[in-house]
Structures are given as structure tokens and as C-alpha cells.
DOFI-21713 format. One line per 3 residues: number of its first residue (from 0); for each residue x, y, z of C-alpha. Coordinates in Angstrom, 1 decimal. Layout:
NUM> X/Y/Z | ...
END
This chain:
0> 0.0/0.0/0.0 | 1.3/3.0/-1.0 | -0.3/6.6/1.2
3> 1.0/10.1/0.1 | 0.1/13.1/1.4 | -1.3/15.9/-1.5
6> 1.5/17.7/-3.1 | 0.9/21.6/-2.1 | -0.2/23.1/-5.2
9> 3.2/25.4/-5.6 | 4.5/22.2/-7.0 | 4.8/22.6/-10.7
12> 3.0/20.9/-12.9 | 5.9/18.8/-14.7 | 7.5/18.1/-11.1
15> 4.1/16.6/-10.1 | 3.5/14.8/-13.1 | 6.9/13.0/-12.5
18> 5.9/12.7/-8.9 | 2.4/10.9/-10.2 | 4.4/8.6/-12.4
21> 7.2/7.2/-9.8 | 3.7/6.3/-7.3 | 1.9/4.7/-9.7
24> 5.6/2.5/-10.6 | 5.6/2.0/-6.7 | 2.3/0.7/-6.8
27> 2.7/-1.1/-9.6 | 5.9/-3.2/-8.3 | 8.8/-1.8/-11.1
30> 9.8/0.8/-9.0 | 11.5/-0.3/-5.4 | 12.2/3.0/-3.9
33> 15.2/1.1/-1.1 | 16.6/-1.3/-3.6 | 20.2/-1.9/-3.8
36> 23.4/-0.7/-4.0 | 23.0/1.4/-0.5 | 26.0/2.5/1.2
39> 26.5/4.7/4.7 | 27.7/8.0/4.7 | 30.9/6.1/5.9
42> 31.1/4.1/2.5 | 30.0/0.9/4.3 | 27.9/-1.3/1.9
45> 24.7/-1.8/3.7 | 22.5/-3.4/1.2 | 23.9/-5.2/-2.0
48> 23.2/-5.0/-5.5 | 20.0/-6.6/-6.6 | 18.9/-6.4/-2.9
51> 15.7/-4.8/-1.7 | 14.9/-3.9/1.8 | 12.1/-5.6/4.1
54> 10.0/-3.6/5.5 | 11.8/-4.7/8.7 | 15.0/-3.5/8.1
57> 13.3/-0.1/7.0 | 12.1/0.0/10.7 | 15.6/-0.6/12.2
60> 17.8/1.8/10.2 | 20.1/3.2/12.2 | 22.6/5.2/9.9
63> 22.6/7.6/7.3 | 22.9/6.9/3.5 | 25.6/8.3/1.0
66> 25.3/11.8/1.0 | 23.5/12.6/4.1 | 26.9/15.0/6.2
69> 27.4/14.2/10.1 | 26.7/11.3/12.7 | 23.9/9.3/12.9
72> 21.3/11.3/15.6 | 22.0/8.3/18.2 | 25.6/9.1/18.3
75> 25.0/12.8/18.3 | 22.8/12.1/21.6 | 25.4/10.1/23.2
78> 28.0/12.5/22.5 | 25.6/15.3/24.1 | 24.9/12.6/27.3
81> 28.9/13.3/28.1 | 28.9/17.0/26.7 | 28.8/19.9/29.0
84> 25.7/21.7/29.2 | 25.5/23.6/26.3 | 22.1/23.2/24.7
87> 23.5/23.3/21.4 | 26.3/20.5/21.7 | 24.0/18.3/20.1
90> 23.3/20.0/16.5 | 27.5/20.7/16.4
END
């Protein structure tokens, strides 16, 4: 089952249209949206060509893709557990 929310209507037209098109190949099974390759942001293979994620492993993720900068937010929150009191030591 695939639930989207409305696009706002300051999406433009060809954008939506494209958006339209990648649901309906979700729906329709030849689109898999977390198929592999999938590496961390630390390079670290996480899901291997030809691959696709359970819905399962979707729950658990616990990293960051390619391209996403900085720490997973667990590690961030550790880190800010032993930081000094500085409300912002957690967004550095």
C-alpha cells in the first residue's frame, strides 16, 4: 500500500507529473524506492546490489545513506549525554 500526502499546489506541474508517475511505478511493483546498492555516509555497503529492503529493516535503520553530512542522531545524543551543558552540543 502506497499513502502520500497531497502535493501543495506550488509544486509545478511537470515536477508533479513525474511525482504521479514514480507512485503509480511503486504501486505497480517496477519501481522499489530502497533497492540496492545502498552504502552509509561512511562508505559501508549496507544493502547489496539486486537487494531490496524488508519492511523490517526499513524500521531498524540506524545510519545515514551516502550523501546525508554528520553522525547518525543516536551518536549525536550520546556524545551530548557526556557534553557539557550547552544546549546546542547536540546539533555541532
Amino acid at each position: 500500500m502506497v499513502v502520500l500526502a497531497p502535493l501543495n499546489k506550488s509544486v509545478p506541474v511537470d515536477v508533479a507529473r513525474l511525482f504521479e508517475e514514480k507512485k503509480r511505478a511503486i504501486i505497480d511493483g517496477n519501481l522499489v524506492p530502497f533497492a540496492g546498492p545502498i552504502k552509509d555516509n561512511g562508505g559501508a555497503t549496507k544493502l547489496g546490489s539486486g537487494s531490496a529492503l524488508t519492511h523490517e529493516q526499513l524500521m531498524a535503520i540506524n545510519w545515514y545513506v551516502d550523501g546525508v553530512d554528520g553522525p547518525y542522531l543516536n551518536d549525536r545524543a550520546r556524545a551530548a549525554a557526556g557534553a557539557a551543558a550547552d544546549s546546542t552540543a547536540a546539533f555541532e
